[in-house]
N, C-alpha and C positions, 0 to 999 in steps of 0.2 A: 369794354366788351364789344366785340362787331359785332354790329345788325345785320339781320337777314332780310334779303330785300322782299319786297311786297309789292305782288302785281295787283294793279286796279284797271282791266280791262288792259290795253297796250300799253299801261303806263307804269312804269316801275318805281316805288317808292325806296329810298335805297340802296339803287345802283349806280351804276357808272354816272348816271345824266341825273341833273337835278329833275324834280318833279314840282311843277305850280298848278295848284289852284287858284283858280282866275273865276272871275264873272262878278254881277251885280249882287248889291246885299240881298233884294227882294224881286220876286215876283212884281213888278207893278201894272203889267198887261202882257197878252199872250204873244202880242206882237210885239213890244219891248224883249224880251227875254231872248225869242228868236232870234231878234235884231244883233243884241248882244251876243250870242253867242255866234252867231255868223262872223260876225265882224272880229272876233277873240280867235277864232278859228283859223281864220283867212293870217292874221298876224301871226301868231305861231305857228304856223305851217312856213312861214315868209322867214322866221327865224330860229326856225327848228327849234322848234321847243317843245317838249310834252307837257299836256297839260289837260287836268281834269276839270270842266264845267261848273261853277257852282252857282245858286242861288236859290233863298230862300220861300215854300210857300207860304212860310208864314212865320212872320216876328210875335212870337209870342211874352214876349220880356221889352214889351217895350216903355217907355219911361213915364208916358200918359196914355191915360183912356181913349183921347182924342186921336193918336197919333192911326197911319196907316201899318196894317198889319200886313196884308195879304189874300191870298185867295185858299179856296178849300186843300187838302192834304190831297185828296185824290185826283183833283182836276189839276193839280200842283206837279203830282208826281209823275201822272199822263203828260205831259208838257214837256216835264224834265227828259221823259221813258222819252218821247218821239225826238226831239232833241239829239238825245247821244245817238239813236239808231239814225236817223237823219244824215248826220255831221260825223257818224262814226269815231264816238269821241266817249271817255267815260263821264260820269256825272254823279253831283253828291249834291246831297241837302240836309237841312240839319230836322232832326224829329224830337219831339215833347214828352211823348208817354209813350209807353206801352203799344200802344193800340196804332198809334202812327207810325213806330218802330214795324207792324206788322206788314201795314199797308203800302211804305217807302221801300222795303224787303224787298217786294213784289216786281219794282219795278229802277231801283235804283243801286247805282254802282260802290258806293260808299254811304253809311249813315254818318252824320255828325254831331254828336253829342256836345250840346251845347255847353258852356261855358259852366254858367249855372247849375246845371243837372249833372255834371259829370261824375258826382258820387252816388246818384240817384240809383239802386244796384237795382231794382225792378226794371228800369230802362234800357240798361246794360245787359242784364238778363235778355231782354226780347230782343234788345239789337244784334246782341250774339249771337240767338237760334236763331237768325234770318240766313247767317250763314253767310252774309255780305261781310265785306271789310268794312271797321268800325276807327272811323276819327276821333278820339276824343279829345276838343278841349278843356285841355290844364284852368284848374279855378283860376279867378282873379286871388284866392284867399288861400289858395295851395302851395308848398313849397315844392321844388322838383322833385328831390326822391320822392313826394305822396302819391306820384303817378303809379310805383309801384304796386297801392293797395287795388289801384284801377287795373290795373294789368294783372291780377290776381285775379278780380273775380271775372273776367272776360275770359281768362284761361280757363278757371275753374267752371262759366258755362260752357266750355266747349270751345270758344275762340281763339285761336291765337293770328287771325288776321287785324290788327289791329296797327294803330301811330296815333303820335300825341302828338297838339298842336300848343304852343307856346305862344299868351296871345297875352301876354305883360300880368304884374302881379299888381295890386291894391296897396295905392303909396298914398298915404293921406284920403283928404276928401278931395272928393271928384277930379282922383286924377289915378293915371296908371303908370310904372316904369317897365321898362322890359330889360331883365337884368340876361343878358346873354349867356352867363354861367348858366342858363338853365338848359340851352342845346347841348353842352359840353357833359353835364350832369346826366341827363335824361338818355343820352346815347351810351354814354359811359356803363349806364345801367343793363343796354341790350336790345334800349326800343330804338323804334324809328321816329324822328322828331320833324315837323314841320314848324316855320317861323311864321305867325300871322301879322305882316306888319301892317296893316289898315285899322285891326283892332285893338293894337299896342300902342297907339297913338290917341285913343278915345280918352276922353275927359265925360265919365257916366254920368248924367244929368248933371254936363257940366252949364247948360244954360236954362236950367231950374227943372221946365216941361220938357225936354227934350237932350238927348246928349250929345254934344259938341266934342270935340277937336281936333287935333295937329297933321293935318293932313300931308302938308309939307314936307312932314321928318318920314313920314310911312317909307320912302326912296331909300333913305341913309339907314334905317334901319335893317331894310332887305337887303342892303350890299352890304353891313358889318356883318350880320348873321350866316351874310353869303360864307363871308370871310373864317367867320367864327370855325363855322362846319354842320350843316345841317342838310338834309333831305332836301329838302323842297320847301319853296315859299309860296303863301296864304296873301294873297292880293283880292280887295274885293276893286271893281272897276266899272264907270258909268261914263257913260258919254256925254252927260253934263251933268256932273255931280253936285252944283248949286241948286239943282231940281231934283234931285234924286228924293223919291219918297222915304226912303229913311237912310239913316250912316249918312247923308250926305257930305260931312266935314272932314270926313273921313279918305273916304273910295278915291281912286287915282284917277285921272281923267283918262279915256279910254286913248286919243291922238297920244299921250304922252307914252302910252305901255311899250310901243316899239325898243326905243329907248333906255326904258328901263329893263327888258329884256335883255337888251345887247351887253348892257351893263353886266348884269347881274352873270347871263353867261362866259362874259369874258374872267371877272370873279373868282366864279368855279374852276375855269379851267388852269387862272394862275395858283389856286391854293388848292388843286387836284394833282 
């Protein structure tokens, strides 16, 4: 079944031009974030790219007590809000409950429904009536058609600006594979599908306190998926991702993303 494309502020999820989400896992300071997206900005502009802003205010699933979360929802979302109006850029972050789903509404281009909650239908509910366009990632413990039950009740509040994110499925302990059948599947059905390869490559508290891994393969998995056929790819990105307060095993180092842009566009255009 063709999907119909989805605008998220100038960027069309869908259409002719792939679509990336780009930026760091988290919020780590107000002047990190800026920084980042400046600098994310200035590169796809340099390599025509569209691409929507992300990062999070707050890691709320994170593996220990100890670890860094974030900062407040609403000084998060202010940040985010000045940000895309700034840079003239769309912007998404992911929300928990209800009540954050109200307050992200307010001020943000896409919600993203976390991995974890993506069944959570109260969440879904509030995400819907904001009236924004809603990401949801695909469980780690979900099979692809199960996105249709999620796509059901977003219709059924009201929504149909909606796309699913593909961000690997639960293979064993602490590890994840990304079976690619899942783009082919999922678009087949009618939605629009994004590839997260930063998160397809985690090993969940694969180093006890904290979750490690494959940072390396995150590249090859965004250029098979390129290939595969899907929407747009889900990259998180830091500028020294050995200090990055959280995902750090993960996130693609920010000098390396020209490159993998170029890659990935040239991809598209051979299997477009």
């Amino acid at each position: 079944m063709k999907t119909k494309p989805l605008r998220v502020g100038k960027v069309t999820i869908g259409g002719q031009r792939p679509a990336f989400i780009l930026g760091p896992c988290v919020i780590e300071s107000e002047k990190f974030v800026w920084r980042m997206a400046k600098r994310i900005a200035e590169i796809c502009a340099a390599e025509d790219v569209d691409f929507i802003f992300k990062a999070s205010y707050d890691k709320a699933n994170r593996t220990s007590v100890r670890s860094f979360r974030g900062i407040d929802v609403r000084e998060g979302c202010e940040i985010l809000s000045a940000i895309g109006r700034d840079l003239k850029i769309p912007v998404t972050t992911d929300v928990h409950s209800p009540a954050e789903a109200g307050i992200a509404g307010e001020k943000i281009d896409m919600l993203q429904i976390p991995a974890f909650l993506c069944r959570q239908t109260d969440l879904l509910h509030a995400a819907a009536e904001t009236g924004r366009v809603v990401n949801v990632k695909k469980g780690q413990f979900l099979a692809p058609w199960d996105v249709r039950n999620i796509a059901d009740k977003l219709i059924a509040f009201g929504n149909s600006k909606f796309c699913f994110t593909e961000r690997g499925t639960t293979f064993g302990y602490n590890n994840l594979v990304a079976d690619l059948r899942s783009l082919y599947w999922i678009r087949e059905a009618g939605y629009r599908v994004i590839f997260d390869a930063t998160h397809s490559v985690q090993r969940p508290s694969g180093a006890g306190d904290f979750t490690s891994g494959d940072g390396d393969l995150a590249p090859g998995l965004a250029r098979a998926a390129m290939a595969m056929g899907c929407d747009g790819i889900f990259m998180e990105v830091h500028e020294n991702p050995a200090r990055a307060l959280s995902d750090g095993p993960n996130q693609i180092p920010l000098k390396d993303l020209p490159k993998h842009l170029r890659m990935l566009m040239a991809i598209h255009a051979a299997v477009s």
